[in-house]
DRENRO-453558 format. One record per residue: residue in three letters; residue number from 1; x, y, z of N, C-alpha, C, O in turn. Coordinates in steps of 0.001 Angstrom, whole numbers. Layout:
BEGIN
aa->ALA	i->NUM	n_X->X	n_Y->Y	n_Z->Z	ca_X->X	ca_Y->Y	ca_Z->Z	c_X->X	c_Y->Y	c_Z->Z	o_X->X	o_Y->Y	o_Z->Z
...
//
This chain:
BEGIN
aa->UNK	i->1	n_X->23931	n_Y->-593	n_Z->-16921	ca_X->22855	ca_Y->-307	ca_Z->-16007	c_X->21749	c_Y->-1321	c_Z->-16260	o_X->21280	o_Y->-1297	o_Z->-17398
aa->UNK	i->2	n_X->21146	n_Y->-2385	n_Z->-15233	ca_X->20247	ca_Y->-2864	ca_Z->-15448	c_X->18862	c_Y->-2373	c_Z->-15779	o_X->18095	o_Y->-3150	o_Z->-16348
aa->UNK	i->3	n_X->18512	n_Y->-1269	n_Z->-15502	ca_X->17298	ca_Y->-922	ca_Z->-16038	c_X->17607	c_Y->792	c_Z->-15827	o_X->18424	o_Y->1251	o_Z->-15029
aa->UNK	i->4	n_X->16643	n_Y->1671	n_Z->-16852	ca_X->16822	ca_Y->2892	ca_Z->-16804	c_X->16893	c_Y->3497	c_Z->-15770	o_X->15941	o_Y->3126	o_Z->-15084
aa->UNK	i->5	n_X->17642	n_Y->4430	n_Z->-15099	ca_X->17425	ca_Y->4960	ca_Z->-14106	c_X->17492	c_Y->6167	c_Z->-14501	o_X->17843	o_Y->6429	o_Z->-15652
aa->UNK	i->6	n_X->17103	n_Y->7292	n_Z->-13439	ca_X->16792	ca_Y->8618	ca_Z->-13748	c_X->17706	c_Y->9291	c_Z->-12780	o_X->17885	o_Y->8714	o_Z->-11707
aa->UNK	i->7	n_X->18274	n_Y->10352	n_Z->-12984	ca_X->19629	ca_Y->11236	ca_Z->-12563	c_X->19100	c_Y->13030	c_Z->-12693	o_X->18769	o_Y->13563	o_Z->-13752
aa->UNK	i->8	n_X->19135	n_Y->13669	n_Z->-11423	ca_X->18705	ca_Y->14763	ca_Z->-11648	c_X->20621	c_Y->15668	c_Z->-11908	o_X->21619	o_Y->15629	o_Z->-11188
aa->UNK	i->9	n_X->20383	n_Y->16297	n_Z->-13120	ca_X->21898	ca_Y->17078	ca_Z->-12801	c_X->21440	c_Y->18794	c_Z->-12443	o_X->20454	o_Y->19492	o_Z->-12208
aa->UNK	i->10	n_X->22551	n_Y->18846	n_Z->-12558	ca_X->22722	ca_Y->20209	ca_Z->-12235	c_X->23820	c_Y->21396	c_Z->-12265	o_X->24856	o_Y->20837	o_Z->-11905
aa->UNK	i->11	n_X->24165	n_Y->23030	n_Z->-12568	ca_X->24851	ca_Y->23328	ca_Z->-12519	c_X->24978	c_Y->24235	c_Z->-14125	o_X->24050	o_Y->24090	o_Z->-14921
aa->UNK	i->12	n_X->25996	n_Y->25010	n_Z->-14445	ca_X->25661	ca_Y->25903	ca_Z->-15550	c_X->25147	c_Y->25319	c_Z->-16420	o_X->24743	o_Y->24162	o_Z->-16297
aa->UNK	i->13	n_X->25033	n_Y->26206	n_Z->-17783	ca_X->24489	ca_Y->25185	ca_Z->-18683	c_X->25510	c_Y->24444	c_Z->-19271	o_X->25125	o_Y->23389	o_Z->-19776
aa->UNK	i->14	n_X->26447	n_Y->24636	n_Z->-19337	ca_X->27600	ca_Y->23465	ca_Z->-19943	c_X->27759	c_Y->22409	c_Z->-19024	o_X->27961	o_Y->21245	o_Z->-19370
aa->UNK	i->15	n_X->27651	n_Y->22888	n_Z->-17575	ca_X->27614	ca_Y->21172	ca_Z->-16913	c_X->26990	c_Y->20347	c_Z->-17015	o_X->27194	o_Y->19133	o_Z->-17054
aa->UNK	i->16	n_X->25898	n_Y->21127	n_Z->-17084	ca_X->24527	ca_Y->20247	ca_Z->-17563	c_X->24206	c_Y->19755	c_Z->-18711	o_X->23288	o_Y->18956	o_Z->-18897
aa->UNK	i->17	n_X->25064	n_Y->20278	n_Z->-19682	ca_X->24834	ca_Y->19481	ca_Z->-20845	c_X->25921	c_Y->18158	c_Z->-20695	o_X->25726	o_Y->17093	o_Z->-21280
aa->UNK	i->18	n_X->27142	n_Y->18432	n_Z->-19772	ca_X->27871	ca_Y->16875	ca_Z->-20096	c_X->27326	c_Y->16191	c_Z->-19011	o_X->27464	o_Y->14988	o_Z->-19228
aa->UNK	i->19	n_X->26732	n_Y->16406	n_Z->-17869	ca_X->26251	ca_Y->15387	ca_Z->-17128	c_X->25117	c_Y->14594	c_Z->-17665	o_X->24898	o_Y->13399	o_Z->-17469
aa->UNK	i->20	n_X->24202	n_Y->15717	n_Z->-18607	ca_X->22800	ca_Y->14779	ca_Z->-19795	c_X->23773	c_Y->13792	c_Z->-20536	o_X->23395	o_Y->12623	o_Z->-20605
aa->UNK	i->21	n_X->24883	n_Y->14096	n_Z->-21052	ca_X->25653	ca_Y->13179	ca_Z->-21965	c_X->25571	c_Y->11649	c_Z->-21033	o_X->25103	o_Y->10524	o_Z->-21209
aa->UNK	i->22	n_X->26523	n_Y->12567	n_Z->-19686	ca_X->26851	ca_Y->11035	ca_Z->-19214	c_X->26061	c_Y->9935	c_Z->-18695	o_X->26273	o_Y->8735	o_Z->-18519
aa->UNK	i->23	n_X->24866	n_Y->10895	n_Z->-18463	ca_X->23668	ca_Y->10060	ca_Z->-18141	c_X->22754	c_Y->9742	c_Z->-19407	o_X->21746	o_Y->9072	o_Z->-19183
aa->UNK	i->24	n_X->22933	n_Y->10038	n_Z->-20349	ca_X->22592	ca_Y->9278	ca_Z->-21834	c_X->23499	c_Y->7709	c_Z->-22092	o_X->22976	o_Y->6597	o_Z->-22020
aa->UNK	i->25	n_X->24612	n_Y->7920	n_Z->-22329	ca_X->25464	ca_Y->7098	ca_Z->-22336	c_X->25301	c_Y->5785	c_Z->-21534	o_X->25542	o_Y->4643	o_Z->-21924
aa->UNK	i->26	n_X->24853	n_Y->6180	n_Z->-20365	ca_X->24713	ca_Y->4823	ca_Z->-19214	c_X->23358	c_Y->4576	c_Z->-19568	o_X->22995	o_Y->3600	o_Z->-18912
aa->UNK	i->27	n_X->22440	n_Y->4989	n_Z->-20287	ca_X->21247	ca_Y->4500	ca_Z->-20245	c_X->20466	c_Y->4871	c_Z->-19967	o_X->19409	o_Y->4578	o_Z->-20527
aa->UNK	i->28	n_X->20549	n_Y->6111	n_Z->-18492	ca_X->19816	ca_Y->7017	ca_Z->-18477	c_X->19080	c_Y->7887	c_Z->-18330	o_X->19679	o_Y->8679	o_Z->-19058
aa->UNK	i->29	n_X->18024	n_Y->8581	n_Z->-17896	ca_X->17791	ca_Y->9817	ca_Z->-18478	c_X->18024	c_Y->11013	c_Z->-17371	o_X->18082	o_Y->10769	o_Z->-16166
aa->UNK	i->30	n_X->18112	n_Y->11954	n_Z->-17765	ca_X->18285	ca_Y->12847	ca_Z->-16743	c_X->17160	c_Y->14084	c_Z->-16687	o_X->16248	o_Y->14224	o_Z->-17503
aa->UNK	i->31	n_X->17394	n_Y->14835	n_Z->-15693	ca_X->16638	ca_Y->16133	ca_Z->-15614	c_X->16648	c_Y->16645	c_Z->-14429	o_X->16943	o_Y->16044	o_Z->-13396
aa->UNK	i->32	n_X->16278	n_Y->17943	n_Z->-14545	ca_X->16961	ca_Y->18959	ca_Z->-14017	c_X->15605	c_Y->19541	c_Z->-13035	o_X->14511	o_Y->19862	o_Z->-13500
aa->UNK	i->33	n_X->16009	n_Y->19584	n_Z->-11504	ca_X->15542	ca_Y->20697	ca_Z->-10823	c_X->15883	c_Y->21587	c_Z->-10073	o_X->17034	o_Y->21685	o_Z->-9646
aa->UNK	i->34	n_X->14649	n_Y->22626	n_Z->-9700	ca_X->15410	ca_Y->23657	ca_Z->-8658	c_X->16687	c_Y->23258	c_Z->-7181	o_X->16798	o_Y->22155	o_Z->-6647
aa->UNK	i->35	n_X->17076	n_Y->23869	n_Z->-7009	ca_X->18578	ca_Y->23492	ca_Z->-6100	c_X->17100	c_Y->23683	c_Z->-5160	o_X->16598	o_Y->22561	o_Z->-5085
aa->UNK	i->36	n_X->16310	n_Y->24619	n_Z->-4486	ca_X->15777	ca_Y->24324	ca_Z->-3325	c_X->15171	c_Y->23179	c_Z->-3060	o_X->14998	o_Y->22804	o_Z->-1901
aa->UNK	i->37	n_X->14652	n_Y->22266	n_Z->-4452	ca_X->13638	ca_Y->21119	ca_Z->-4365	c_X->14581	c_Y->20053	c_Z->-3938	o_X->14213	o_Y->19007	o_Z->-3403
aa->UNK	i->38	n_X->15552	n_Y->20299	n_Z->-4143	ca_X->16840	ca_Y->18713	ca_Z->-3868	c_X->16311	c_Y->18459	c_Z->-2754	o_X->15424	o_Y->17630	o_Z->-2961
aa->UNK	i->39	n_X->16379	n_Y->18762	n_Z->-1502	ca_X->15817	ca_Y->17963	ca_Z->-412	c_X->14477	c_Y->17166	c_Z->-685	o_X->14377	o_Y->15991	o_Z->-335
aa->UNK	i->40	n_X->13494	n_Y->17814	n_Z->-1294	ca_X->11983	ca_Y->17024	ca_Z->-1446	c_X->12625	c_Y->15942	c_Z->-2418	o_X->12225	o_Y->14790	o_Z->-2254
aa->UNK	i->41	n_X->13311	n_Y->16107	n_Z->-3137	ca_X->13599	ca_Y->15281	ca_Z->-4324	c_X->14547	c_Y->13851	c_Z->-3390	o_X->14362	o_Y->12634	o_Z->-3423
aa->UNK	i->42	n_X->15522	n_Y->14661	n_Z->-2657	ca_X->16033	ca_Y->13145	ca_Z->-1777	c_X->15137	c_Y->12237	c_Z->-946	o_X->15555	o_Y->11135	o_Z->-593
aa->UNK	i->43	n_X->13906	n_Y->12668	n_Z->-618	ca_X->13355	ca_Y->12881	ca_Z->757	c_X->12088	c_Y->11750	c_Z->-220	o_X->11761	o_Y->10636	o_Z->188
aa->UNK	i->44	n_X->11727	n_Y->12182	n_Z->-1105	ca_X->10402	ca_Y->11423	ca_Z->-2277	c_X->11707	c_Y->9736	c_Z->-2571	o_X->11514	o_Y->8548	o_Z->-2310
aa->UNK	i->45	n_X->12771	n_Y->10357	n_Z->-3113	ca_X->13477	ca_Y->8821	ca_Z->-3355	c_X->13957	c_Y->7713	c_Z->-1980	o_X->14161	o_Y->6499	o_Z->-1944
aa->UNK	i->46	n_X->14008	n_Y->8739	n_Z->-992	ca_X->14526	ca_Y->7503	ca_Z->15	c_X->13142	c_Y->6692	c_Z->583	o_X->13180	o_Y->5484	o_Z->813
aa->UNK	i->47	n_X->11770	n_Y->7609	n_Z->803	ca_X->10376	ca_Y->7109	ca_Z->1092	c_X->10535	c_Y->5719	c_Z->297	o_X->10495	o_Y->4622	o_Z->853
aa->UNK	i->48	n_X->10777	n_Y->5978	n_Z->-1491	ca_X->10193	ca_Y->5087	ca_Z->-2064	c_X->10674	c_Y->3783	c_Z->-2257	o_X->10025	o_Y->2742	o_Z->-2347
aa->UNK	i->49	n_X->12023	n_Y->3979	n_Z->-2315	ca_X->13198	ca_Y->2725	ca_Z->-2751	c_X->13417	c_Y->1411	c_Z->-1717	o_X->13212	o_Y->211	o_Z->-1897
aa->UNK	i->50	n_X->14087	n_Y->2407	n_Z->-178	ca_X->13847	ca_Y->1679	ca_Z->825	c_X->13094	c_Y->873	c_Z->1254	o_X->13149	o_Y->-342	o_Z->1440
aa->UNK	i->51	n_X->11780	n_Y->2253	n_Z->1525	ca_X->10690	ca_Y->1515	ca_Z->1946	c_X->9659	c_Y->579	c_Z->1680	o_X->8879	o_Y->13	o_Z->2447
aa->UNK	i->52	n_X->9810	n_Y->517	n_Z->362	ca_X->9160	ca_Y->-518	ca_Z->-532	c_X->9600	c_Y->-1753	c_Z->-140	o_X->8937	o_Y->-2628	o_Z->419
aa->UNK	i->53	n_X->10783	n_Y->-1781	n_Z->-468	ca_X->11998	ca_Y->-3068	ca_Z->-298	c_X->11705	c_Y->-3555	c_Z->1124	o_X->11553	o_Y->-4755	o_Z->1349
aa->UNK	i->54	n_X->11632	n_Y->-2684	n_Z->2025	ca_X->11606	ca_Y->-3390	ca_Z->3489	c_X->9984	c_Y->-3930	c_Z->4057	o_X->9646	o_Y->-4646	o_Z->5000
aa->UNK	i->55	n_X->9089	n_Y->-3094	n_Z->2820	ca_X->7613	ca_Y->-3711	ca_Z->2984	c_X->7529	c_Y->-4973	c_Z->2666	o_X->7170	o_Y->-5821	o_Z->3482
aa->UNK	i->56	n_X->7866	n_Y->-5254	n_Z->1381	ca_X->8198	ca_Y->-6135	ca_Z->751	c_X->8925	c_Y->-7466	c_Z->1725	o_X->8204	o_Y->-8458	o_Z->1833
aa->UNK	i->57	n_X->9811	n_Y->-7500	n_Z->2174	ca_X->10790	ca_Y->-8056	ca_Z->3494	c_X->9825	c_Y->-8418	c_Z->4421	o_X->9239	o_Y->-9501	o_Z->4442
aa->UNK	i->58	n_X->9686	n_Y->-7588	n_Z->5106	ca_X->8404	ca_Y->-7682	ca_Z->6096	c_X->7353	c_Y->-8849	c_Z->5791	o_X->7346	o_Y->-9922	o_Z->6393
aa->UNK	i->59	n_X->6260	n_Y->-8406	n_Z->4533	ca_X->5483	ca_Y->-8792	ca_Z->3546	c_X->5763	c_Y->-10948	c_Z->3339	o_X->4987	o_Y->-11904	o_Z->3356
aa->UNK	i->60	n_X->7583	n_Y->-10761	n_Z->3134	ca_X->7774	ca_Y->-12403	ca_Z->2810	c_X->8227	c_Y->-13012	c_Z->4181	o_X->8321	o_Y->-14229	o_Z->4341
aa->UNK	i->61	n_X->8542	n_Y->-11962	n_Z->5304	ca_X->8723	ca_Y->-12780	ca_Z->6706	c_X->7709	c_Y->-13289	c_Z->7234	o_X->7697	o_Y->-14347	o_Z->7862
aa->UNK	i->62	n_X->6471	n_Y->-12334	n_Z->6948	ca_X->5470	ca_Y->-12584	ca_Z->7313	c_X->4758	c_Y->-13999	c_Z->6774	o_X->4283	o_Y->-14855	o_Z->7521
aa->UNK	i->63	n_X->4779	n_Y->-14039	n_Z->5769	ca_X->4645	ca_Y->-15753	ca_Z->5131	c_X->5183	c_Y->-16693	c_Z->5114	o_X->4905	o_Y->-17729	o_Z->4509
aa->UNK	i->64	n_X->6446	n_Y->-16343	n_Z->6106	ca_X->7424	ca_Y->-17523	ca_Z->6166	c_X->6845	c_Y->-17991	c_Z->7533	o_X->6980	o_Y->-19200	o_Z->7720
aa->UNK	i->65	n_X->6157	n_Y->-17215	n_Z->8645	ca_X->5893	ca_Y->-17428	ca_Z->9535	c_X->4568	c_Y->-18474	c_Z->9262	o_X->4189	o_Y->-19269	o_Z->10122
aa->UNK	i->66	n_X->3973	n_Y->-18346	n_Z->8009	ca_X->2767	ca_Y->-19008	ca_Z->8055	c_X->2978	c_Y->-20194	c_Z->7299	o_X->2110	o_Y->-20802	o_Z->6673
aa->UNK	i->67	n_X->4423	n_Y->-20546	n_Z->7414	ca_X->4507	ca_Y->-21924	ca_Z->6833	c_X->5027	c_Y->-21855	c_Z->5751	o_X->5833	o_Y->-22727	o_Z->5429
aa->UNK	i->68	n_X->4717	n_Y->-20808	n_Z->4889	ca_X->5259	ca_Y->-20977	ca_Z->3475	c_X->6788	c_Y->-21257	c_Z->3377	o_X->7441	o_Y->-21343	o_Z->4417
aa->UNK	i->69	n_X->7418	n_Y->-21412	n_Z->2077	ca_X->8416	ca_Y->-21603	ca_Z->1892	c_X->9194	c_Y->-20102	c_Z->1249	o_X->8343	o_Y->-19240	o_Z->1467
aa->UNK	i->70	n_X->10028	n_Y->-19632	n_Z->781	ca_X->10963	ca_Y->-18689	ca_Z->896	c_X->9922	c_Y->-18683	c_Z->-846	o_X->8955	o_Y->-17968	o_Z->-1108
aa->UNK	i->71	n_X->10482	n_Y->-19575	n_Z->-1605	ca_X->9558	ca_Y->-19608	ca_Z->-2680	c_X->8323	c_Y->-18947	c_Z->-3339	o_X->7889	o_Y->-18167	o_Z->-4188
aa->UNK	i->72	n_X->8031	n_Y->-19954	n_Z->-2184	ca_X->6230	ca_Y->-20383	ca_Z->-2254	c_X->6167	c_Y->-18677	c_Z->-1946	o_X->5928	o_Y->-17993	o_Z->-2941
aa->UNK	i->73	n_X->6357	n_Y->-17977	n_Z->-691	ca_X->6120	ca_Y->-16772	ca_Z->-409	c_X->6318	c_Y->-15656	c_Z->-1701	o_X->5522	o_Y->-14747	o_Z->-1935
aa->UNK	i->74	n_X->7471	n_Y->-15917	n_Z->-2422	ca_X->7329	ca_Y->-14863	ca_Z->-3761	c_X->6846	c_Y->-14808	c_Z->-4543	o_X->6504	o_Y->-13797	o_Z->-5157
aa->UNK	i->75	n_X->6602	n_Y->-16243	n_Z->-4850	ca_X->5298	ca_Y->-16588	ca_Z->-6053	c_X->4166	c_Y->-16137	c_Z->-5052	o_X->3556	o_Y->-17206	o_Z->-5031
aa->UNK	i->76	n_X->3620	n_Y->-15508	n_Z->-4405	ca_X->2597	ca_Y->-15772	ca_Z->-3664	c_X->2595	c_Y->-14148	c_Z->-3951	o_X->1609	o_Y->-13782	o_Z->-4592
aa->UNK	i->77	n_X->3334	n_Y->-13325	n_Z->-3664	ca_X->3547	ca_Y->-11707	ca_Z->-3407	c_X->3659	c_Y->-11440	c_Z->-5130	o_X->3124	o_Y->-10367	o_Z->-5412
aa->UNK	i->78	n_X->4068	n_Y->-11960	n_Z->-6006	ca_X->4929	ca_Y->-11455	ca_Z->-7253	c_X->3620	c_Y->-10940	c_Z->-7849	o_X->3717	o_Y->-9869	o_Z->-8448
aa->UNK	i->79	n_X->2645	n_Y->-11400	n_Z->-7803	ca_X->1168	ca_Y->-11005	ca_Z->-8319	c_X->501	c_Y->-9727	c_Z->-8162	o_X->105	o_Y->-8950	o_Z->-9030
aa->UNK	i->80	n_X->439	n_Y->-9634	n_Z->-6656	ca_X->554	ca_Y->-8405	ca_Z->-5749	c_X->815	c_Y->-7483	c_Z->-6355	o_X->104	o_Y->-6595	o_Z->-6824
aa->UNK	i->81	n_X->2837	n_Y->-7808	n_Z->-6392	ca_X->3133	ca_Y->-6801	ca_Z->-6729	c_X->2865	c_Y->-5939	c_Z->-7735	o_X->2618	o_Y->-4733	o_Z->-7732
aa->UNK	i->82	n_X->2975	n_Y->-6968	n_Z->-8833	ca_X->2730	ca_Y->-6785	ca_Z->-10398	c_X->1180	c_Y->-5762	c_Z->-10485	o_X->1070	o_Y->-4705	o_Z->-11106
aa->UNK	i->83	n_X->486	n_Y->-6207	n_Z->-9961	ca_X->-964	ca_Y->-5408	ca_Z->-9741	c_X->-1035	c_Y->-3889	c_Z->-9384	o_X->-1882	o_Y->-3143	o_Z->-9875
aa->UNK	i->84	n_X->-39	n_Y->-3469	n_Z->-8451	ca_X->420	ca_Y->-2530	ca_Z->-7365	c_X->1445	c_Y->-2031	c_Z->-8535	o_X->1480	o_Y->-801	o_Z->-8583
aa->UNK	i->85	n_X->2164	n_Y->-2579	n_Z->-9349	ca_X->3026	ca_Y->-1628	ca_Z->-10431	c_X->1797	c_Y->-1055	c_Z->-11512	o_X->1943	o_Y->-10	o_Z->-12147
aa->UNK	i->86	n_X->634	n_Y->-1873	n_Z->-11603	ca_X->-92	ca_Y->-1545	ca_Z->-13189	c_X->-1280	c_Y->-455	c_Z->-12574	o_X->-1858	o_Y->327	o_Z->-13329
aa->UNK	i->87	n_X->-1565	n_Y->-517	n_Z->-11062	ca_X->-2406	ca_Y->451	ca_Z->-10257	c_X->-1138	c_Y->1943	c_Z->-10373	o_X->-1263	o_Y->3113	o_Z->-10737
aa->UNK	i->88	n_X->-537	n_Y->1519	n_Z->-10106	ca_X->462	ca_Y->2760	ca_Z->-9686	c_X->612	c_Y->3287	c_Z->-11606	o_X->355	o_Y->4473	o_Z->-11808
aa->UNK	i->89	n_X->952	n_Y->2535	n_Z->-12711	ca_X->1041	ca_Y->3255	ca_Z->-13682	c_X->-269	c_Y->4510	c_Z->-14181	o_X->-222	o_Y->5646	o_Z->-14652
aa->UNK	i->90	n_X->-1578	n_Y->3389	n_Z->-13695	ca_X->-2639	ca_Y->3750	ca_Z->-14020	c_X->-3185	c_Y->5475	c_Z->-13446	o_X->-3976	o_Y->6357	o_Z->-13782
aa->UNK	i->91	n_X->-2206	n_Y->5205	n_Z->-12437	ca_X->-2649	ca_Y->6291	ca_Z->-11343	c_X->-1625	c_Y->7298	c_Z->-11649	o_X->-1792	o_Y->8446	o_Z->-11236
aa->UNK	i->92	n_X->-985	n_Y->7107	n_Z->-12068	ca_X->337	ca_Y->8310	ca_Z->-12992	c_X->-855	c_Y->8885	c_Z->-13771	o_X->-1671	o_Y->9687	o_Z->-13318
aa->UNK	i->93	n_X->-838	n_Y->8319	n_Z->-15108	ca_X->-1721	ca_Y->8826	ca_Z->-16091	c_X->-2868	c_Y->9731	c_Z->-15431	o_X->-2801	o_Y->10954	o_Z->-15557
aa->UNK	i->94	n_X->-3877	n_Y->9155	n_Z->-14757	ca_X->-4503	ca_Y->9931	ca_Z->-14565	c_X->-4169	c_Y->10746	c_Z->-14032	o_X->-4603	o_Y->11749	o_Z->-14599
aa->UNK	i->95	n_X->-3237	n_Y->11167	n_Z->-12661	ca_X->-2853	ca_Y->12545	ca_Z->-12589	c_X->-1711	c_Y->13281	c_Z->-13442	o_X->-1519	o_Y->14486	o_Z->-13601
aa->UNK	i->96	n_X->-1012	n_Y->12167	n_Z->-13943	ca_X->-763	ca_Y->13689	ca_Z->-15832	c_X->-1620	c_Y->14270	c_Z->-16099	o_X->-1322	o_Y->15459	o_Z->-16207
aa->UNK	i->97	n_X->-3088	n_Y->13968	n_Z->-16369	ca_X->-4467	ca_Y->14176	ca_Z->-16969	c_X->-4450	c_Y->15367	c_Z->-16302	o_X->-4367	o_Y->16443	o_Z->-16895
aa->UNK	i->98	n_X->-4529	n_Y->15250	n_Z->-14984	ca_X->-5455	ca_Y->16373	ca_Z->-14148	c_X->-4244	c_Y->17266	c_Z->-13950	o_X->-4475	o_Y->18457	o_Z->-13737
aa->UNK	i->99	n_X->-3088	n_Y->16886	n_Z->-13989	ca_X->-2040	ca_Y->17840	ca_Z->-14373	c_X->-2024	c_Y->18646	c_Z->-15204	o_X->-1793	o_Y->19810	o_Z->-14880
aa->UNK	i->100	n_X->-2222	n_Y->18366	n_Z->-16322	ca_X->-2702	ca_Y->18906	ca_Z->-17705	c_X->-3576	c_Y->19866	c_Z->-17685	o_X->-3300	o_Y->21020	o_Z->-18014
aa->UNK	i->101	n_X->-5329	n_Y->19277	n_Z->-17088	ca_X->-6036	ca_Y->19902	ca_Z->-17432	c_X->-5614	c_Y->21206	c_Z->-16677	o_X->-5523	o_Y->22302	o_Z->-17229
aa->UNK	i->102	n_X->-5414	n_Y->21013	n_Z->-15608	ca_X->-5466	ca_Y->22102	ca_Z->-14059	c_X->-4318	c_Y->23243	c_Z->-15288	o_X->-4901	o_Y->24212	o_Z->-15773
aa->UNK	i->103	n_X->-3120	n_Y->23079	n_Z->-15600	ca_X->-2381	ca_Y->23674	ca_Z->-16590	c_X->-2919	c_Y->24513	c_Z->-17381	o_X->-2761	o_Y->25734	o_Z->-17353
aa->UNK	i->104	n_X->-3665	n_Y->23813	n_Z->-18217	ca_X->-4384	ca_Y->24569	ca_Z->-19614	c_X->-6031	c_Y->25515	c_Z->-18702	o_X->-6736	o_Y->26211	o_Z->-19432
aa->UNK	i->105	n_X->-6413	n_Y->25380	n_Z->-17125	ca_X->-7014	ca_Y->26340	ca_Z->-16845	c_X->-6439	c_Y->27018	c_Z->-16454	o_X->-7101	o_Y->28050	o_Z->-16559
aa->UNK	i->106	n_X->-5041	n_Y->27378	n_Z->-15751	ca_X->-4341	ca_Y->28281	ca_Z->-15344	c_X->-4201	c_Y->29131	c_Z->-16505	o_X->-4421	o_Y->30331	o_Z->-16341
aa->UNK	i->107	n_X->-3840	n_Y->28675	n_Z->-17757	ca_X->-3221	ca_Y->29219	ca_Z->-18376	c_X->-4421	c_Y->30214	c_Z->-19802	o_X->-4171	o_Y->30848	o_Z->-20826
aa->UNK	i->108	n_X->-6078	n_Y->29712	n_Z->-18830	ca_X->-6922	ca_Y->30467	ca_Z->-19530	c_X->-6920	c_Y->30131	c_Z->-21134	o_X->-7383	o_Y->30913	o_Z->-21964
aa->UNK	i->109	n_X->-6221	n_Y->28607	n_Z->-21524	ca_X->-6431	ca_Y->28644	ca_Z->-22891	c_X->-7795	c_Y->28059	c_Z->-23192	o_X->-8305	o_Y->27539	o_Z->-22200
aa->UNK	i->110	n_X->-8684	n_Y->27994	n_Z->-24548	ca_X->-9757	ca_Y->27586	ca_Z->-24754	c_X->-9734	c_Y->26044	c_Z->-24410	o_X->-10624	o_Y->25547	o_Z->-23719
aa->UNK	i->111	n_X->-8381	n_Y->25094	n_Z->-25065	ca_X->-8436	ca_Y->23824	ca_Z->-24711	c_X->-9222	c_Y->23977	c_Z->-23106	o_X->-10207	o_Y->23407	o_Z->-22636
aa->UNK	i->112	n_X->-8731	n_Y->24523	n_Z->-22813	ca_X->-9178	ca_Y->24155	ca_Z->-20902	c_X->-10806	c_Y->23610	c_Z->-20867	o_X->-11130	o_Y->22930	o_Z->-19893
aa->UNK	i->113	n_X->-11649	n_Y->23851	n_Z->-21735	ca_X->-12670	ca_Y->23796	ca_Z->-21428	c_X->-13047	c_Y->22669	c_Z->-22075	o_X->-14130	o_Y->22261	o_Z->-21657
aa->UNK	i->114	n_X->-12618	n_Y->22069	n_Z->-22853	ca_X->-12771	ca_Y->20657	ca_Z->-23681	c_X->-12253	c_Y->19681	c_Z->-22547	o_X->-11284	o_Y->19895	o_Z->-21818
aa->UNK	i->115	n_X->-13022	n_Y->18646	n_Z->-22535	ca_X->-12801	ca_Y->17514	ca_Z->-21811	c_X->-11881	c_Y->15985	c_Z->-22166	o_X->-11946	o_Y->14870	o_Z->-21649
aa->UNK	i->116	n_X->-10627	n_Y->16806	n_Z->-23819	ca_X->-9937	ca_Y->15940	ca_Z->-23884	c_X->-8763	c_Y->15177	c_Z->-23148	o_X->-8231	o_Y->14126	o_Z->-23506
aa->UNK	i->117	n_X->-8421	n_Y->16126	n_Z->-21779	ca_X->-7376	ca_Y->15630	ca_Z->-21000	c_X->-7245	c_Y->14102	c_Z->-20806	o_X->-6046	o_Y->13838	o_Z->-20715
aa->UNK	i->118	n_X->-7893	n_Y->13163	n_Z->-20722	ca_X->-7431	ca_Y->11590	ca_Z->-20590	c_X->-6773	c_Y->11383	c_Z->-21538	o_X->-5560	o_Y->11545	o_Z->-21396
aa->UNK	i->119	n_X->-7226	n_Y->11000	n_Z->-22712	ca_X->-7117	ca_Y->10844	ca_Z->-23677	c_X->-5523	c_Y->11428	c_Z->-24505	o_X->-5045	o_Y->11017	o_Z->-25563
aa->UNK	i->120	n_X->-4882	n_Y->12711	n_Z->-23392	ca_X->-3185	ca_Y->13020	ca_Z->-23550	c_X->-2635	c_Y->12153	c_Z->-22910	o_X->-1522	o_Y->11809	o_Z->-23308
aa->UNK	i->121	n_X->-3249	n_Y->11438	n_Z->-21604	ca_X->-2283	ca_Y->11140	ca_Z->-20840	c_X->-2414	c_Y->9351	c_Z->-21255	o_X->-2701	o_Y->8588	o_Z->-20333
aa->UNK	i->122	n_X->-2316	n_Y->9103	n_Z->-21868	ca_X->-1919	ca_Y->7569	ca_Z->-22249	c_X->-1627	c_Y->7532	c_Z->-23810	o_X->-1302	o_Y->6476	o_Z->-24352
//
């Protein structure tokens, strides 16, 4: 596998423990959700994979039109992108954070009221 990928399994608990295997083995990781969420769960991966890729497409046709070279256009986007991966990590963390905190007020514990939540999520 070129880079980690993530595998939701599913099914008793013994299936689920050899499908974690087999998705250990390849690299990787797995986890498990509700059978009703599978649609949101197909529906969040096809938004993201595709559509990225064909922005992206779009994104270098569009610079080919302005002269650039096939090249020149990726060195031109690769920056972009790279920016748009370290915004998007950044923006995870912080909503782990507020994930967290929102958690520990549901759950009425004292943490809730301390303002260490950033500070979990990185």
């Amino acid at each position: 596998m070129a880079q980690p990928g993530f595998f939701s399994v599913e099914g008793d608990t013994a299936a689920r423990r050899v499908g974690e295997r087999i998705v250990r083995d390849l690299g990787g990781q797995a986890f498990t959700i509700a059978a009703a969420s599978k649609p949101l769960y197909h529906a969040a991966a096809l938004m993201a994979s595709p559509n990225l890729t064909a922005l992206v497409d779009i994104a270098l046709e569009m610079l080919s039109r302005c002269g650039l070279s096939a090249n020149r256009s990726r060195r031109v986007l690769l920056p972009l992108l790279e920016e748009y991966d370290r915004q998007f990590d950044r923006r995870r963390s912080f909503a782990r954070a507020d994930w967290n905190l929102q958690a520990r007020r549901r759950s009425h514990s004292p943490k809730a009221r301390r303002c260490d939540f950033v500070a979990e999520a990185v």
